[in-house]
N, C-alpha and C positions, 0 to 999 in steps of 0.2 A: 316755726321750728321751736320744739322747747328746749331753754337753757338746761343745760345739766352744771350746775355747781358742784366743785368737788368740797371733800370734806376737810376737816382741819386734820392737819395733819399731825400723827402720834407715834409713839413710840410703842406703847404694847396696847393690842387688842385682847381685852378678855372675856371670851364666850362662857356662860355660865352652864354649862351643861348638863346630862345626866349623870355623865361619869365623876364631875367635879368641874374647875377652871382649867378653861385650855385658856394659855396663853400665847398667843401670836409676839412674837419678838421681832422687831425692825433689826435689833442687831444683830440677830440669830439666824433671821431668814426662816423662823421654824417654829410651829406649833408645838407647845410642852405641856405637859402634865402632869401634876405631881406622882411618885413613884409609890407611895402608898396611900390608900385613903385616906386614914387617920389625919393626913396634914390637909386635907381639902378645906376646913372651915377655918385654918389658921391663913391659907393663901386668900380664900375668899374674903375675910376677917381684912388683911390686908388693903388689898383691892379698895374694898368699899371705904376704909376710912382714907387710902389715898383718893378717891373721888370724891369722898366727902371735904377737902382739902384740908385732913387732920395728918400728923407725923405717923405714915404708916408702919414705920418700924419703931413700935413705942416702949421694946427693951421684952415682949412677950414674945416674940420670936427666938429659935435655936438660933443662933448666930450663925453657922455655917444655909441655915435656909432661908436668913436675911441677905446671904451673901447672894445665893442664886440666884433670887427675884432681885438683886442690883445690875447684876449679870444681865438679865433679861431688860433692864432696860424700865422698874419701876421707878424711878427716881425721876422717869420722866413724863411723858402726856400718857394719857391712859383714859383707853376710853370700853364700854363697858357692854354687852348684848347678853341679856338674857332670855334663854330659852323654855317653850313652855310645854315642853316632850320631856316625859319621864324616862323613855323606855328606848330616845334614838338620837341622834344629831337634830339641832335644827337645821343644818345645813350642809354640804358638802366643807370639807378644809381646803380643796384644790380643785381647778376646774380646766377643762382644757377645750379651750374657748378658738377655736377656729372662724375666723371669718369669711374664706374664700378655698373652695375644691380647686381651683385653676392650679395648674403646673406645668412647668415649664418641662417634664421629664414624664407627663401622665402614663406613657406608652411604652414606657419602660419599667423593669422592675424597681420593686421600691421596696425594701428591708424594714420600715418603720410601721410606713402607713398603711390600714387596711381602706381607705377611701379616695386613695388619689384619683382611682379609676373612675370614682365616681362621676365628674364634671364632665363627661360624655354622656350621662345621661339624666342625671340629677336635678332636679328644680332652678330658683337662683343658685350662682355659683357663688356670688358676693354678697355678704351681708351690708345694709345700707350701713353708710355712717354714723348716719345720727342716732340708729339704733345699738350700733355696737357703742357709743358711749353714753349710750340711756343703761346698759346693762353691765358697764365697767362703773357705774355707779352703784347699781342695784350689788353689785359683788362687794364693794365694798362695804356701805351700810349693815349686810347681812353677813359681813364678816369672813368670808371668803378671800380669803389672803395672798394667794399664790396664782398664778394663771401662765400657762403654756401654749404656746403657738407653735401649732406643728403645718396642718395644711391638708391637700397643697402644697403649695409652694408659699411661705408667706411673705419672700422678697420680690413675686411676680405684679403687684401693685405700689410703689414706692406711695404714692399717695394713701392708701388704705392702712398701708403699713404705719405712717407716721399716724393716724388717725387712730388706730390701733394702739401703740405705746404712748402715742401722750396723751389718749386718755385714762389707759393704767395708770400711769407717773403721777399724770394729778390725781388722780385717787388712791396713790399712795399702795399700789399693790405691787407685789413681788412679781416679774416677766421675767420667762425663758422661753429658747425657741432652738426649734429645729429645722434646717434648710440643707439645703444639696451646694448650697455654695456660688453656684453658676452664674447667678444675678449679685451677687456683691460686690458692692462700688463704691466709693467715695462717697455720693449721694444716700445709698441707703447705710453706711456704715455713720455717718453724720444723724440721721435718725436714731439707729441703734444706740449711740454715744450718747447723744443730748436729754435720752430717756434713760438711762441707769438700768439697760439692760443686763440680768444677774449672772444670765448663761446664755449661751451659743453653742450647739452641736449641728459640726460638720457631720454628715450622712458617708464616711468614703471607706466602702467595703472591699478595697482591694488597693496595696502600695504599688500596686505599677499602671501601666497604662493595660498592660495586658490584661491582669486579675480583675481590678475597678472596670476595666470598658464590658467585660461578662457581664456583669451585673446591672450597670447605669447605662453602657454605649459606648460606643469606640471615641476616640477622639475628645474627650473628656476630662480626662484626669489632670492633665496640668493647669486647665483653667483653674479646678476646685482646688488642686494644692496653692496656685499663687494667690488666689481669694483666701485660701485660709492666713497664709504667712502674710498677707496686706491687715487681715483684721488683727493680727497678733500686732503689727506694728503700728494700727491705727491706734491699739489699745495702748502699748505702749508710751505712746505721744503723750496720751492725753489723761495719762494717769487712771485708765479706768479699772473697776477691781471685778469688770467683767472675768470669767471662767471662758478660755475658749476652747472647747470640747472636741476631739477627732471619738465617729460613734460609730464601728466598723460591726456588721452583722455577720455572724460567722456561723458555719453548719458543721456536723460533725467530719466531715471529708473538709475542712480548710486545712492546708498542710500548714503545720507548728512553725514552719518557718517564715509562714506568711503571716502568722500572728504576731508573730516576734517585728519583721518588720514593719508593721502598721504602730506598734511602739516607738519603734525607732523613727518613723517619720515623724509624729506625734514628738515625738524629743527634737528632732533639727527643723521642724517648723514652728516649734516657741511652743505650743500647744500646753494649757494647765493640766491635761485630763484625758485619758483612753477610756471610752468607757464604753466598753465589750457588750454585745448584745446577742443572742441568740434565738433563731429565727422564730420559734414555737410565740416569741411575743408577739408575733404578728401571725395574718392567718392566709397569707402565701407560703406558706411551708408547703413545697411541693412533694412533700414524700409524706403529707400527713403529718399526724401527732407523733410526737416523737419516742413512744413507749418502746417502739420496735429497737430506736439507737439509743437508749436513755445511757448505758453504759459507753457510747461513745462520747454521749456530752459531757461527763463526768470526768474523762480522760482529760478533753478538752480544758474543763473548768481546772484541773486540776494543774494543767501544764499554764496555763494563764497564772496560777498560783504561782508560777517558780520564774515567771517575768518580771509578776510584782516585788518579790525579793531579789531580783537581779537588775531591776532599771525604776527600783522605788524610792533613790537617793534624786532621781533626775524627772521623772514624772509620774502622777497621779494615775494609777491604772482600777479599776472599778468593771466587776465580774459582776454576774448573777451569780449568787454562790451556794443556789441549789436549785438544778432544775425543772423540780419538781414541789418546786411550794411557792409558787404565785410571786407576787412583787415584795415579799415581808409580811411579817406578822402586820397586824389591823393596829394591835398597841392598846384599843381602849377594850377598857373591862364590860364587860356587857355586848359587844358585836363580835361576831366569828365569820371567816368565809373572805372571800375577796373584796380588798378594799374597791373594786370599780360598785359604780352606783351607793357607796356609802360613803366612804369619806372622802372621795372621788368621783366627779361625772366626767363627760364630753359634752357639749353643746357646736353643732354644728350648722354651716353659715345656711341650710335653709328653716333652722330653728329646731330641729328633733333632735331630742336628748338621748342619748347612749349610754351606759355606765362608763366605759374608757373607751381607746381610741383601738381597743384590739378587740372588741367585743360589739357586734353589731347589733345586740337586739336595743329594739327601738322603746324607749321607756314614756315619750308622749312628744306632743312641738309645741315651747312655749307661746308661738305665735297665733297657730291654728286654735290651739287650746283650751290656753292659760294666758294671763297677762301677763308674766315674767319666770323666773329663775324662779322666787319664792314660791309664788301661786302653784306652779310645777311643783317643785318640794311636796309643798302643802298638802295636794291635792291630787295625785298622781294616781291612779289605782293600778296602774303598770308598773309604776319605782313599787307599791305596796308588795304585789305578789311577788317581784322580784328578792326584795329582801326577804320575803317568807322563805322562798326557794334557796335563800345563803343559809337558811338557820340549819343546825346541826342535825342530818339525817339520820334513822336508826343506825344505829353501828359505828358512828363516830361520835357518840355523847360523851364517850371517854378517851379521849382523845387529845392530847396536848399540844402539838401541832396544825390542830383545823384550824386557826385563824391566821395560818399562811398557806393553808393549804387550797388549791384550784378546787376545790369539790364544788356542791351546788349546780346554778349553774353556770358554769365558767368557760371559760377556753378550752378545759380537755372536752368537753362536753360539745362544746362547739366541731371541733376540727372531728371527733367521733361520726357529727354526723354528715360532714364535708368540707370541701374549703369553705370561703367566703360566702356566703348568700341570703340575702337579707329575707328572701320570699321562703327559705329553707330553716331559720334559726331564729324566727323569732314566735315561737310556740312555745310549747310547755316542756321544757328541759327535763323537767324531772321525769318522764319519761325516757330519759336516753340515762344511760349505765354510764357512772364515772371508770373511765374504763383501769386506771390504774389507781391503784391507794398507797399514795407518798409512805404513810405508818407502815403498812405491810410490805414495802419495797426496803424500808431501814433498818427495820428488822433483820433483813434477809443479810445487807447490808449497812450493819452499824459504821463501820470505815467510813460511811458520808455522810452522815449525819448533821443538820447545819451546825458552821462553827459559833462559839460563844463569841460574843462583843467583847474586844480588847478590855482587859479590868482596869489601864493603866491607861488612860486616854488625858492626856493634859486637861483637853477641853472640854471632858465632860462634867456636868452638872450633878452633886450628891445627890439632891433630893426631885428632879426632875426627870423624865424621858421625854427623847423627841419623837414626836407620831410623824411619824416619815415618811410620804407619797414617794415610793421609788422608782417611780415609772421612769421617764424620759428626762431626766432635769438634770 
């Protein structure tokens, strides 16, 4: 068996990229970039004489942009990847690194995942051990910061699990995960604690036993809420500054009142965070894409709006806060179209690569393949035409919103030409018609237009932005 050694451990990772230094922050939990070009070779400039182990702030810096990079965590280990792509990432920023299709709820509906179902018929279920921390290595080295555990179920192996997070831990990567709750125990909650897991989202789309057993199965929901309020106070105990998340999926027929209460449970179960999801993320949307109710979901987002001003003294509530423009802008200058397959993949436990976990086309397997994550990268000629297929098509070259926009080929794209089906969607997209265009829907309707970022944010940073994966975390 080969050892995997982890690395030494730091405080900011700096990928040298095409766009400038992305800087990974241990304190931040988050990739940043400088906000105008002009300062790239002052941050880069920095950087190298702090690795050189010269006084990086040698009085030529703006003072308030010395303050940032202290902010961020240069003051202390720093270690350094440079890339040899002019024109792309060398790498993803986030990955969502599944090791096992098993579930304990496979046969029932599931609001997040497009692959549960999978594990009825699917290759291996379980990724080997020694491979998922031969690859919790390779993430790190290659600078891959953040990783998510969805599933599955990823508390239905307590052993694979702990194998899982402490080989992130000692590789020093950011974990979050998503679970249904049903298998949480003392035993796997002791796991989750001893690895400095960041976040936790409960799956519970319904606050009674009624609305929740619709969706997940009857006889259900009080297990999941007393597993939730056990990890709030497992957390509690032991001072951990885990996030524990209630992540209710909602359609445009959920009645406002049941939104309201998933709030309020979310408040008297200790819970840090509500955070709203809307089915189109996933591609069980049984009524299709949702162009036909887009004006219902806007209703929706908009009454979630007047929750978060009514119950945001007491808890953390977080919407999709535009329909119809993917997970957020991309962030770097030079790529447009949806963050999955660029600054985001999925890697799944029988090794084929995905862009995200809501989009099934198959981009290669690094086992079948490729030797690993990089070689993949590298080498992919399925990632290649993919990205081609994100670049900006006739009639959006002027365009200010395509790089939060679904176009390409993406999810609308997908559900246009049916649900879920891998033998159905994984062809050449660009023959299928984006069937709605976000610009010409805002037009029609300026009133929704996404809202600007708060200008008064305590904690944001002058001369930085954070490039933000908003998927599940």
């Amino acid at each position: 068996m080969t050892t995997v050694e982890p690395l030494e451990p730091v405080d900011v990772v700096v990928r040298h990229e095409f766009c400038g230094p992305l800087l990974w922050s241990n304190r931040r939990h988050a990739f940043f970039l400088p906000k105008e070009a002009g300062e790239n070779a002052l941050v880069t400039r920095a950087v190298e004489r702090k690795s050189a182990g010269q006084e990086w702030d040698d009085g030529s810096l703006p003072a308030d942009l010395a303050d940032d990079l202290r902010e961020l965590g240069l003051d202390g280990r720093v270690r350094e990847i440079r890339s040899p792509y002019q024109d792309r990432l060398s790498g993803p920023l986030e990955i969502y690194f599944d090791y096992t299709w098993l579930c304990n709820l496979a046969r029932h509906k599931c609001g997040q995942d497009s692959f549960c179902y999978a594990a009825e018929f699917l290759g291996p279920t379980t990724m080997r051990e020694q491979r998922v921390r031969e690859l919790m290595a390779e993430l790190a080295q290659w600078g891959v910061m953040r990783v998510h555990l969805a599933g599955g179920e990823p508390t239905i192996n307590k052993r694979a699990l702990a194998n899982y997070l402490d080989s992130a831990s000692e590789q020093g990567l950011y974990t979050s995960m998503a679970t249904n709750g049903l298998l949480i125990d003392d035993d796997t909650l002791d796991i989750i604690l001893r690895n400095g897991l960041k976040s936790v989202s409960f799956s519970i789309d319904g606050a009674s036993e009624e609305t929740f057993g619709a969706v997940r199965g009857p006889g259900l929901f009080d297990k999941v809420v007393a597993a939730l309020r056990h990890t709030v106070r497992r957390k509690r105990e032991t001072g951990s500054d885990m996030r524990v998340c209630v992540k209710p999926t909602y359609t445009p027929s959920t009645p406002y009142s049941e939104l309201e209460a998933l709030v309020e449970l979310g408040i008297d179960a200790g819970a840090d965070v509500v955070k709203f999801a809307n089915p189109e993320r996933c591609l069980h949307h049984e009524q299709g894409f949702y162009s036909q109710q887009v004006d219902e979901y806007y209703a929706a987002i908009e009454y979630i709006g007047t929750l978060q001003k009514t119950y945001g003294s007491q808890i953390s509530i977080t919407n999709v806060s535009n329909p119809m423009a993917g997970c957020g802008d991309i962030g770097i200058p030079g790529l447009s179209g949806c963050i999955g397959g660029q600054e985001l993949i999925a890697l799944n436990p029988d090794g084929s690569v995905t862009p995200c976990l809501m989009h099934p086309r198959k981009l290669g397997n690094i086992d079948d393949q490729f030797t690993g994550l990089r070689d993949f990268w590298n080498g992919s000629t399925q990632l290649t035409d993919f990205w081609k297929a994100l670049e900006k098509p006739e009639g959006c070259s002027g365009c200010d919103i395509y790089s939060s926009c679904r176009s390409g080929s993406t999810t609308r794209r997908i559900v246009q030409i049916g649900r879920f089906d891998p033998e159905r969607t994984t062809g050449d997209f660009s023959a299928v018609k984006d069937p709605l265009c976000t610009r010409d829907y805002l037009a029609r309707h300026p009133e929704k237009k996404l809202p600007e970022p708060p200008a008064d944010d305590p904690t944001a940073l002058r001369h930085f932005r954070e490039i933000a994966v908003r998927h599940s975390l």
